[in-house]
C-alpha positions in Angstrom: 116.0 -11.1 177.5 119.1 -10.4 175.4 120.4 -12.4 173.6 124.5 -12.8 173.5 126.3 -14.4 170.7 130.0 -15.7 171.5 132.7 -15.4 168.8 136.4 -16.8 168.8 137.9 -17.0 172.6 134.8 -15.9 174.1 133.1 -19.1 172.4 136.0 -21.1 174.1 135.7 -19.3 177.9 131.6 -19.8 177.5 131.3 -22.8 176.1 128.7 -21.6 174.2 127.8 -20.3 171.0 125.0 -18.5 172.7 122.8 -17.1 176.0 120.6 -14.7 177.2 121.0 -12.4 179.7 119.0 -9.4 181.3 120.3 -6.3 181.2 119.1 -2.4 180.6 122.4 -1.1 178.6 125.7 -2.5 177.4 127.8 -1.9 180.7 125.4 -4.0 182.5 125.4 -6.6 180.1 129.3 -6.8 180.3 129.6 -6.6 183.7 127.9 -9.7 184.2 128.9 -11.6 181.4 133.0 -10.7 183.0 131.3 -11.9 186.6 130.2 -15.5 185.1 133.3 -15.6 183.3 136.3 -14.2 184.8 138.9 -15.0 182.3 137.2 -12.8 180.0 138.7 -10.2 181.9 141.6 -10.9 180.1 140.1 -11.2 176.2 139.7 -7.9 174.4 136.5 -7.9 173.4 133.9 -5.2 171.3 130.4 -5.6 171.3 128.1 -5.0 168.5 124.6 -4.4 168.9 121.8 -5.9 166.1 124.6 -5.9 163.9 126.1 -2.1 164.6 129.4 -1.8 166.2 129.2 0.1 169.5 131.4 2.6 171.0 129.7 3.7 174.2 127.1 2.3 176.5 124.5 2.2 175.0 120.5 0.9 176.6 119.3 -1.9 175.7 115.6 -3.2 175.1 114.2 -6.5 174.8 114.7 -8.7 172.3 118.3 -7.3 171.2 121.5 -9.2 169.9 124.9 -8.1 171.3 127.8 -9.8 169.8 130.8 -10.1 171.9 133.6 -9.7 169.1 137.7 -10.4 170.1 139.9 -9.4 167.2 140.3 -11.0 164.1 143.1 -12.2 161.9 143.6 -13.7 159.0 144.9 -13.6 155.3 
């Protein structure tokens, strides 16, 4: 299983801080965490996996942490 953490508006749309999922790379993994929650769809959104910011699609194996990460602000 993988294990998903939710940040900021993705928190909100989940209601959840956290859940696990299967999936064998990243593009799975976000394609069914935007088919259980469609207004995600509209939330910009980067994933980091155990902790590394990704850029690609990457595989996944079990065991691993994605982080779904909207933008930040602050001062």
């Amino acid at each position: 299983m993988i294990k998903v953490l939710y940040f900021g508006i993705t928190q909100e749309i989940s209601g959840s801080v956290t859940e696990e999922f299967t999936a064998l790379t990243t593009g799975d993994l976000r394609r069914q965490i935007l088919e259980r929650y469609p207004r995600m769809k509209s939330v910009v959104f980067r994933m980091a996996l155990n902790s590394r910011m990704l850029t690609s699609d990457t595989s996944l194996n079990e065991r691993d942490t994605v982080a779904l990460l909207p933008p930040f602000s602050g001062g």
